[in-house]
BAFI-3210 file (N, C-alpha, C; in Angstrom, 3 decimals, decimal comma, padded with zeros to 6 digits):
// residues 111
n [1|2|3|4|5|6|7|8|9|10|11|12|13|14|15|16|17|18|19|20|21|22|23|24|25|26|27|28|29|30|31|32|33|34|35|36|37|38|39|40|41|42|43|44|45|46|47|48|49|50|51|52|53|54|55|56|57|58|59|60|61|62|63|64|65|66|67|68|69|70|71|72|73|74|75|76|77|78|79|80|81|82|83|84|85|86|87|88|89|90|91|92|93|94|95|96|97|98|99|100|101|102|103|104|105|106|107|108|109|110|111]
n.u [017,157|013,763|011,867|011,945|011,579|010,772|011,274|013,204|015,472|018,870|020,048|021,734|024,120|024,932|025,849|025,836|022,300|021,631|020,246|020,618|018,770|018,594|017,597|018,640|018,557|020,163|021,301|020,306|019,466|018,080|017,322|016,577|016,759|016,886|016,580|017,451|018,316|017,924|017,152|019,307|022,071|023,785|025,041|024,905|028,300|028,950|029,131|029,815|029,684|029,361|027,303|023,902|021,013|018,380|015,696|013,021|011,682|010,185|009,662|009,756|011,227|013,713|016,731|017,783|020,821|022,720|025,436|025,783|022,977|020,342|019,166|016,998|014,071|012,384|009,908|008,152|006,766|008,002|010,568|014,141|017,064|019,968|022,369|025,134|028,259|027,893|028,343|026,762|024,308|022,597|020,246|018,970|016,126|013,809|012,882|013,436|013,781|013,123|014,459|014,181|016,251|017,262|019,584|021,929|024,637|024,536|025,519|027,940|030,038|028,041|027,145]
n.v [001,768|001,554|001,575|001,586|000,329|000,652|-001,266|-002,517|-000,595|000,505|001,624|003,520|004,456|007,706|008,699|008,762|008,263|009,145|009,015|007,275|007,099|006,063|006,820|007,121|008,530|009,087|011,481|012,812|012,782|011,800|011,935|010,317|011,575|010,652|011,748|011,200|011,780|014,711|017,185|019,386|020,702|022,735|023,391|021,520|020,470|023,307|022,718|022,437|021,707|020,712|020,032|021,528|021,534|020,651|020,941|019,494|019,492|017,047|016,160|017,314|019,866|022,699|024,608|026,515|027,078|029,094|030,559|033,624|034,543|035,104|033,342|030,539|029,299|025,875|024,473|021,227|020,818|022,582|023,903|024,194|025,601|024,880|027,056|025,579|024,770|026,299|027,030|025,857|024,673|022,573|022,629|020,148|020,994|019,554|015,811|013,618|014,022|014,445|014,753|015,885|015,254|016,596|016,151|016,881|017,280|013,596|012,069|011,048|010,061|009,050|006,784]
n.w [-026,842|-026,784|-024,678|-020,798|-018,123|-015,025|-012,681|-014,446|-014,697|-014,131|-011,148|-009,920|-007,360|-006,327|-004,150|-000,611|-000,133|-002,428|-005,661|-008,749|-011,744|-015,374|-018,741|-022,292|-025,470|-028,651|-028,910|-026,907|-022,815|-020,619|-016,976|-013,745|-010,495|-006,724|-004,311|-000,461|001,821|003,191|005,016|003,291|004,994|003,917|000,503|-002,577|-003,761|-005,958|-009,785|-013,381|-016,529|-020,208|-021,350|-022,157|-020,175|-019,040|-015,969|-013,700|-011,008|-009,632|-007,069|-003,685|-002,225|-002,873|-003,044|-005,917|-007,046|-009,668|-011,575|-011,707|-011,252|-009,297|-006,382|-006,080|-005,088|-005,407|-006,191|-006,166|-009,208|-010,801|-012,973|-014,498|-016,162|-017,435|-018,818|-020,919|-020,093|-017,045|-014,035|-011,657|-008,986|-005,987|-003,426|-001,426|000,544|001,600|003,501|001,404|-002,322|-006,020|-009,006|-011,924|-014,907|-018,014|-020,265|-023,360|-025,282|-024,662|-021,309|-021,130|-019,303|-017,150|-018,052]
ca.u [016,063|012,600|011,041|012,443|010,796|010,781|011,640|014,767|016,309|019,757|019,987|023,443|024,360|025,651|026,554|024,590|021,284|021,362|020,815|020,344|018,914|018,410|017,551|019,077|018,660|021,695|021,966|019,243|019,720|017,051|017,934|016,104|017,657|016,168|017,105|016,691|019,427|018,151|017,650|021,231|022,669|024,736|023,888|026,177|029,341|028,658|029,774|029,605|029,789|028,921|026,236|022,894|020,666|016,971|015,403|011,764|011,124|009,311|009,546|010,220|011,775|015,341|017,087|018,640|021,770|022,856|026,327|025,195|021,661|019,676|019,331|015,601|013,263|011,651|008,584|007,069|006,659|009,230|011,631|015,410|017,456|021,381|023,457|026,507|029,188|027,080|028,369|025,076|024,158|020,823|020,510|017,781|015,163|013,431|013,853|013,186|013,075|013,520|014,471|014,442|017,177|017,719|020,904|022,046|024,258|024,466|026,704|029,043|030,281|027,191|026,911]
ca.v [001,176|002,733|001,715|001,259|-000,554|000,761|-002,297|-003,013|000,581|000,244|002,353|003,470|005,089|008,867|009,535|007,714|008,857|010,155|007,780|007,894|006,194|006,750|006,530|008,046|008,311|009,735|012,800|013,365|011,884|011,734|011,265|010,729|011,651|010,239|011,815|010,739|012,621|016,045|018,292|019,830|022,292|023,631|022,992|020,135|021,548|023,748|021,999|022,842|020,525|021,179|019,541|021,594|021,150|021,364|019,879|019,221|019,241|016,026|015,480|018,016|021,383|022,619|025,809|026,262|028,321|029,469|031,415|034,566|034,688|035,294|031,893|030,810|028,106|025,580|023,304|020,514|020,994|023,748|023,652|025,213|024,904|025,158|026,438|024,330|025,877|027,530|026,933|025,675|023,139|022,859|022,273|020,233|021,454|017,992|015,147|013,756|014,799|014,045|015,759|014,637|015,962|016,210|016,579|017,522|016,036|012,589|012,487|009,872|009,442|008,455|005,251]
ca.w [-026,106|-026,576|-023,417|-019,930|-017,460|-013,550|-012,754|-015,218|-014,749|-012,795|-010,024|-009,506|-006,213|-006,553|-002,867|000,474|-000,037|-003,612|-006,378|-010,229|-013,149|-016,557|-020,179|-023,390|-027,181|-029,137|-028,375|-025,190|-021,923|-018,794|-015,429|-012,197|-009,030|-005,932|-002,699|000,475|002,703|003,379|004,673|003,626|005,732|002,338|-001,248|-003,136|-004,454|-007,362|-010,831|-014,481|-017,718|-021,363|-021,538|-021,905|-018,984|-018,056|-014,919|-013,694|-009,629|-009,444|-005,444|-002,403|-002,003|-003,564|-003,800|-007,515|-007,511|-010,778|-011,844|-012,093|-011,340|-008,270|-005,803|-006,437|-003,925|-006,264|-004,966|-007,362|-010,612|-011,033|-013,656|-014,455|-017,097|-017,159|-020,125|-021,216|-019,322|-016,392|-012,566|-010,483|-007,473|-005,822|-002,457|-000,939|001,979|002,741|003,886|000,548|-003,233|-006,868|-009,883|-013,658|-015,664|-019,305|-020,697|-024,481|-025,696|-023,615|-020,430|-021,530|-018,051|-016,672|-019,159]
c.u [014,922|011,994|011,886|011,209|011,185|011,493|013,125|015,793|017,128|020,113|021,473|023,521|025,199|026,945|025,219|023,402|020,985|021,779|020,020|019,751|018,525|017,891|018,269|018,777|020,332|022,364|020,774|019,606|018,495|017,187|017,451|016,981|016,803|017,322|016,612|017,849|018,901|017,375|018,905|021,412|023,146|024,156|025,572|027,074|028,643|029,585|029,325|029,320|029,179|028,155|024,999|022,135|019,293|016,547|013,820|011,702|009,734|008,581|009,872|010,813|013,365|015,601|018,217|019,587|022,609|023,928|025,356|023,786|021,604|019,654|017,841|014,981|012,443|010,789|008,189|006,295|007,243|009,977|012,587|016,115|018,740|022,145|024,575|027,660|029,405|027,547|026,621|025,630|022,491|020,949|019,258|017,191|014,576|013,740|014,080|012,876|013,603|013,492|014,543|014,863|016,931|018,941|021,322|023,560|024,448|025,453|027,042|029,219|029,739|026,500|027,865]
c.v [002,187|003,129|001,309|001,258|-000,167|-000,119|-002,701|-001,993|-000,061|001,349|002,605|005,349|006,549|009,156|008,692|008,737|009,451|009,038|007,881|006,640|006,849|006,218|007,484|007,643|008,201|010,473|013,438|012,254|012,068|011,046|011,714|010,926|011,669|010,707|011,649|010,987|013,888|015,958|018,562|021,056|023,289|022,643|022,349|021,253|021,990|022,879|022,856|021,200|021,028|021,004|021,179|020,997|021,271|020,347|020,266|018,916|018,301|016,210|016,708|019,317|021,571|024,432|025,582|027,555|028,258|030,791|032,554|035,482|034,501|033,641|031,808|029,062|027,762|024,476|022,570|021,017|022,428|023,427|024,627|024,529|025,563|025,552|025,709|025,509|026,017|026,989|026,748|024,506|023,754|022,112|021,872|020,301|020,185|017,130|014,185|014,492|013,839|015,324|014,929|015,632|015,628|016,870|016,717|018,176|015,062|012,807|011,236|009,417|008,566|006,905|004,450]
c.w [-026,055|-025,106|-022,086|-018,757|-015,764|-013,217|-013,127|-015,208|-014,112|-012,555|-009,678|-008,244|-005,791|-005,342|-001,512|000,626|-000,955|-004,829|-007,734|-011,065|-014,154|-017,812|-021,202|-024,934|-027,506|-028,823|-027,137|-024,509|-020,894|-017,927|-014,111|-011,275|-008,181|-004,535|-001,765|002,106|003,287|005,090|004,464|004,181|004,249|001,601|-001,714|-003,988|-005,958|-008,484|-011,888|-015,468|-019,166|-022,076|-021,135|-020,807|-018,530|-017,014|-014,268|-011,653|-009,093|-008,035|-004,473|-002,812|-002,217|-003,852|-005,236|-007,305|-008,902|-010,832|-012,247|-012,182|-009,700|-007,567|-005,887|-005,315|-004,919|-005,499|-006,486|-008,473|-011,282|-011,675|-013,482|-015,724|-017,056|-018,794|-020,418|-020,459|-017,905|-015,254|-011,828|-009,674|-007,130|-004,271|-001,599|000,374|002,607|002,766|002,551|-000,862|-004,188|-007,475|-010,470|-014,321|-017,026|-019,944|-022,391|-025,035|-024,545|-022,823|-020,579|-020,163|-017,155|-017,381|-018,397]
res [x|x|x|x|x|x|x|x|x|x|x|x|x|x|x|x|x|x|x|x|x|x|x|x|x|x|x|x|x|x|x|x|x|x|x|x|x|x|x|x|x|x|x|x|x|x|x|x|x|x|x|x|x|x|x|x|x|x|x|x|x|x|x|x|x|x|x|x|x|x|x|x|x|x|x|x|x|x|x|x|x|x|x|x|x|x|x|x|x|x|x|x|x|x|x|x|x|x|x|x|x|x|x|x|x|x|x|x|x|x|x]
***
């Protein structure tokens, strides 16, 4: 599908207050995340996956923690990018945010 339509995306529900949609090629994926929970006291369990990873701070305030790296405060229009492997989470400050992920290759799961 080339184009996706606001509208026709489906919205699938991560966690109450945290909710996803997407598009993909073959091998790229992009994925909004719309939160609407925060502030969080703590930052969402850390995860991994082998997927490649970069991400774009559309909406609100987020700390990015990263295996191995310093903990960093990102504000709108801040990016990060995850290697395949890499332990992170991100934990957001308001009461509202988004992010837009891209993943590499696709996250199967999320289909």
């Amino acid at each position: 599908m080339a184009v996706l339509k606001e509208t026709e995306a489906e919205l699938v529900i991560i966690k109450e207050g945290v909710r996803r949609k997407l598009i993909h090629a073959e091998n790229l994926m992009m994925v909004v995340i719309d939160f609407e929970n925060g502030p969080w006291n703590v930052p969402d369990p850390p995860h991994r996956h082998v997927h490649e990873q970069t991400s774009y701070v559309a909406e609100g305030e987020f700390i990015f923690f990263c295996e191995g790296e310093t903990e960093e405060k990102l504000m709108p229009g801040d990016m990060f990018s995850v290697p395949s492997n890499k332990l992170h989470a991100v934990q957001l400050l308001t009461n509202t945010g988004r992010l837009v992920d891209c993943f590499n290759p696709i996250r199967e799961e999320f289909l």
